[in-house]
C-alpha positions as CSV (number, residue, x, y, z in Angstrom):
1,X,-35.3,-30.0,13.5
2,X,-33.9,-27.3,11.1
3,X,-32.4,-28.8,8.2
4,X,-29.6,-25.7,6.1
5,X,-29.3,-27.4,2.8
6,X,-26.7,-25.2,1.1
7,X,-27.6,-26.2,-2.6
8,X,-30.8,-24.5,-1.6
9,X,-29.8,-21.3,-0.8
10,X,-27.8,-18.2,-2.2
11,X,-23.6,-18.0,-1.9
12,X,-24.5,-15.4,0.8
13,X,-27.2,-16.9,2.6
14,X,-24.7,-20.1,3.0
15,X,-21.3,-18.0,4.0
16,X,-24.0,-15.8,6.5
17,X,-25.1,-19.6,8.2
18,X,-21.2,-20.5,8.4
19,X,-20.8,-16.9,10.3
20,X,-23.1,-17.3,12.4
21,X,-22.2,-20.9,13.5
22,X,-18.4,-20.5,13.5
23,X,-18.1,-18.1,16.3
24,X,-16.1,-16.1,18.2
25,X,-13.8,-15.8,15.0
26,X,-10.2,-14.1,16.2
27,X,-10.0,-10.7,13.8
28,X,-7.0,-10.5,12.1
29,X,-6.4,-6.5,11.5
30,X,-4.0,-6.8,7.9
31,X,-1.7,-4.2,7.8
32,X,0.4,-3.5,4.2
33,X,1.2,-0.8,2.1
34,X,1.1,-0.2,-1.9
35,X,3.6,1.0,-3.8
36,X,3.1,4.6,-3.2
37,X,3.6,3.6,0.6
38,X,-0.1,4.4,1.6
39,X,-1.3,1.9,4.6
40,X,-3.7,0.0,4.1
41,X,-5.6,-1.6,7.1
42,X,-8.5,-4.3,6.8
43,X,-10.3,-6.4,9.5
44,X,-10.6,-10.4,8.6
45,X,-12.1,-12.9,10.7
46,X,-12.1,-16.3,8.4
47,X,-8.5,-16.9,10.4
48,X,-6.8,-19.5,12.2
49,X,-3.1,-20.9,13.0
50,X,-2.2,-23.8,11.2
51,X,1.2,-25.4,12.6
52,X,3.8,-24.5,14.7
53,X,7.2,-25.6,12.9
54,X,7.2,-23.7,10.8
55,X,4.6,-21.5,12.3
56,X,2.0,-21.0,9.8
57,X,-1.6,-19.4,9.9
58,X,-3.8,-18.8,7.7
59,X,-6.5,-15.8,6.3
60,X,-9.4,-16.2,3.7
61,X,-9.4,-13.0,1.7
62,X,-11.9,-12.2,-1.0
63,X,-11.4,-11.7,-4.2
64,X,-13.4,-9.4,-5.1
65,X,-14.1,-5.3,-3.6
66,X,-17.8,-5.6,-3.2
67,X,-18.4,-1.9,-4.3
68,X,-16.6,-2.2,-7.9
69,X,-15.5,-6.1,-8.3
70,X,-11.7,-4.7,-8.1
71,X,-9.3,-6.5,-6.3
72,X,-9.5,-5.6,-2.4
73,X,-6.3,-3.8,-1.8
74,X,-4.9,-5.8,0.9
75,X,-4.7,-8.6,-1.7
76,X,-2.8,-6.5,-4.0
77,X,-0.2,-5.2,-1.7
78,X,0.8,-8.6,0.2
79,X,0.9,-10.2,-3.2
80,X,3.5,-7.7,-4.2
81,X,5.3,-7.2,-1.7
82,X,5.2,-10.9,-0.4
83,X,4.5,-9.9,3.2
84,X,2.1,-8.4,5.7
85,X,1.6,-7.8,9.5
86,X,-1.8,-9.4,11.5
87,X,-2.5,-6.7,14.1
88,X,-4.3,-8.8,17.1
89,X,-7.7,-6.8,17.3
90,X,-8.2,-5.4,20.7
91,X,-10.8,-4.0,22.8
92,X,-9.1,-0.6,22.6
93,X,-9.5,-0.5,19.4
94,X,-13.2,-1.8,19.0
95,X,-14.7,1.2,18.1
96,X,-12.5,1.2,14.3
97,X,-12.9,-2.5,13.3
98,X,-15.6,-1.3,10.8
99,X,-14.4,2.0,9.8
100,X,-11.0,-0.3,8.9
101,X,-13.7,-2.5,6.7
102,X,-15.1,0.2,4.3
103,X,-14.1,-0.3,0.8
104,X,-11.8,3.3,0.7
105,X,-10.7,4.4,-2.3
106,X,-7.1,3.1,-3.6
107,X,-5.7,7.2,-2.2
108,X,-6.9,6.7,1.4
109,X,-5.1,5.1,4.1
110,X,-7.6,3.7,7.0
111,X,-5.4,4.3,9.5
112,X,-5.3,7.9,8.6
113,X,-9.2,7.6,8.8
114,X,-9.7,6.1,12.5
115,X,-6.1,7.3,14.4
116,X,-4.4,4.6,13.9
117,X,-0.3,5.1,14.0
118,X,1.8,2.5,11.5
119,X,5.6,2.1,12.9
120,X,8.2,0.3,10.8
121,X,8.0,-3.7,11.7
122,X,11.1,-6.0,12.4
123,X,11.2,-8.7,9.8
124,X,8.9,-7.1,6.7
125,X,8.7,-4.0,4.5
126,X,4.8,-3.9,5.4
127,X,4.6,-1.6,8.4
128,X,2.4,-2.3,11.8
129,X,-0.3,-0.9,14.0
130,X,1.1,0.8,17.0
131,X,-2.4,0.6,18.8
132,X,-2.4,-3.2,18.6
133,X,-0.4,-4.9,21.5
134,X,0.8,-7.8,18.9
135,X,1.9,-8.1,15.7
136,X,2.8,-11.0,13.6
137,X,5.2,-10.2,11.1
138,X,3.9,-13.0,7.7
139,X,5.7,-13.5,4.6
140,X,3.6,-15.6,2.0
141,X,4.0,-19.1,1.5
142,X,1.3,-20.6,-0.4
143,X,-2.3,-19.4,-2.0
144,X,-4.8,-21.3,-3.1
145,X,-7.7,-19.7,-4.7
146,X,-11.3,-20.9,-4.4
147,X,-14.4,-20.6,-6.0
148,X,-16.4,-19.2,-9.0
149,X,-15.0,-16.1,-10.4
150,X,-18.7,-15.0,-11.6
151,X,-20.2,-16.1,-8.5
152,X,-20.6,-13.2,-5.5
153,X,-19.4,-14.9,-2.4
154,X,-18.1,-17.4,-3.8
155,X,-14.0,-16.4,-4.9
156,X,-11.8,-16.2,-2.2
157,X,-7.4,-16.0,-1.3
158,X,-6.5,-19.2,1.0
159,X,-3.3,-17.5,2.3
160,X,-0.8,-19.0,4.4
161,X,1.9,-17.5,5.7
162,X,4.9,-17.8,8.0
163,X,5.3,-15.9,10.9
164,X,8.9,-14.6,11.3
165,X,8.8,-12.6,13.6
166,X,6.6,-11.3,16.8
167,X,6.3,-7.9,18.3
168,X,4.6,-8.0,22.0
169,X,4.3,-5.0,24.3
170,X,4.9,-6.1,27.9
171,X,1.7,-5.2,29.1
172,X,0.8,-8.6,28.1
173,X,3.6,-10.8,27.8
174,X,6.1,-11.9,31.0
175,X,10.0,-12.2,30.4
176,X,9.4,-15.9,29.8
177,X,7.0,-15.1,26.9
178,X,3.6,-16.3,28.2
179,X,0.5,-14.4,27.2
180,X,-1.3,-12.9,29.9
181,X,-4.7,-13.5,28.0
182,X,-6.7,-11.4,30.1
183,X,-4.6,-8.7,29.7
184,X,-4.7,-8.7,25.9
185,X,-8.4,-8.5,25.6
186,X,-8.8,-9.4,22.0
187,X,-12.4,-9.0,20.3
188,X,-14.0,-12.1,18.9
189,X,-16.5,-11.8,15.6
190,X,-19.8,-13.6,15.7
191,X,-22.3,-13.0,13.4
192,X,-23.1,-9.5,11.8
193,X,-23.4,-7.0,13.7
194,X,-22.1,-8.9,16.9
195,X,-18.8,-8.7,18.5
196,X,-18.0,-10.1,21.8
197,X,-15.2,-9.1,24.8
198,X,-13.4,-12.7,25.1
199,X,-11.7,-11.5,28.0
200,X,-14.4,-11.1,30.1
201,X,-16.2,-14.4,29.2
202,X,-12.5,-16.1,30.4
203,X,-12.9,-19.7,32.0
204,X,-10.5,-22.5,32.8
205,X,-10.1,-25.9,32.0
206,X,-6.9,-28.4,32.8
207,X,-6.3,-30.7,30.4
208,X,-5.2,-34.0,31.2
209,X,-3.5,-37.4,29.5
210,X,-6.2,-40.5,29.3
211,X,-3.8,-42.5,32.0
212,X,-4.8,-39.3,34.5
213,X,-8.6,-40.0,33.2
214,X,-8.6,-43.6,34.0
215,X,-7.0,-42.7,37.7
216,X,-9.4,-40.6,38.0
217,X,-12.3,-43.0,38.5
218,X,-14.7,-41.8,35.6
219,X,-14.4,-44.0,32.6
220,X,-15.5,-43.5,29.1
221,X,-18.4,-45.2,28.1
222,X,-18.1,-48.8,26.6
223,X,-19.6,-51.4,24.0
224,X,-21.7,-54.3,25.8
């Protein structure tokens, strides 16, 4: 046995163990823009959904650039503006998810860099990703900020948001707005420098009520 006491190890050593064990993480490409209008596109993957009324999620954001301990830029623009768009990360766009993640200077746009096209979104001033098949228009709700400003890996932006609006190209959503989920072939983050294809790993599972598992003959273990 393998015991990972954290109090033993470095902030980095502990957030690389979490990485590595949390896995696939959905990628959640931020789009905004600063007050010059320049977009600004970064990849996170510490990202999840929280409720559905009203529909929340929620994205862990650093708080620090690790090239010059400024402010990451994604961080400054949503907490102007008060909004930004998560661009599902795609297989078609796999080959930019780290280009998006370089620390660029303030006066370069990363969608400029990798190809990327921004188009104006529904609901919010910050614009979306035309190469992503769904976007999810967020205005800020709450923060909560986290950890040791001294500390690196440590400080961190607990962001949620509410989703107000979302933009879904029909090649993967029906008139009756289900998902086809092998068509939208979202990437999955595991541990650096791994990726992984969820589509093609795709497997079902029916879930059923506990009355339908009691009928069907297989009972759950019991106390003598």
């Amino acid at each position: 046995m393998i015991v990972f006491d954290p109090a033993e190890h470095s902030p980095g050593k502990s957030q690389g163990m979490l990485s590595s064990l949390i896995v696939p993480r959905p990628i959640a490409m931020v789009s905004t823009a600063n007050a010059d209008g320049l977009v600004n596109v970064a990849p996170f993957s510490y990202y999840m959904p929280v409720t559905g009324s009203p529909p929340l999620l929620a994205v862990t954001i650093g708080g620090r650039r690790e090239g010059d301990g400024t402010p990451k830029h994604t961080w400054e623009n949503l907490n102007r503006t008060g909004d930004f768009v998560i661009n599902v990360t795609t297989e078609s766009m796999s080959d930019h998810i780290e280009v998006a993640a370089i620390e660029f200077p303030g006066h370069v746009s990363e969608s400029e860099v990798v190809g990327w096209h921004a188009v104006a979104s529904q609901r919010v001033q910050a614009p979306s990703i035309a190469e992503s098949p769904a976007h999810l228009e967020c205005r800020l709700r709450q923060v909560v900020d986290f950890g040791d400003d001294e500390v690196h890996y440590s400080t961190v932006h607990l962001v949620v948001a509410e989703v107000v609006c979302i933009v879904l190209d029909e090649s993967i959503c029906s008139p009756d707005l289900k998902v086809d989920q092998a068509a939208l072939r979202p990437i999955g983050r595991m541990a650096l420098p791994y990726f992984t294809a969820a589509s093609d790993a795709l497997f079902g599972l029916e879930r059923i009520s506990y009355e339908e598992h009691l009928e069907s003959g297989v009972l759950p273990g019991r106390l003598s």
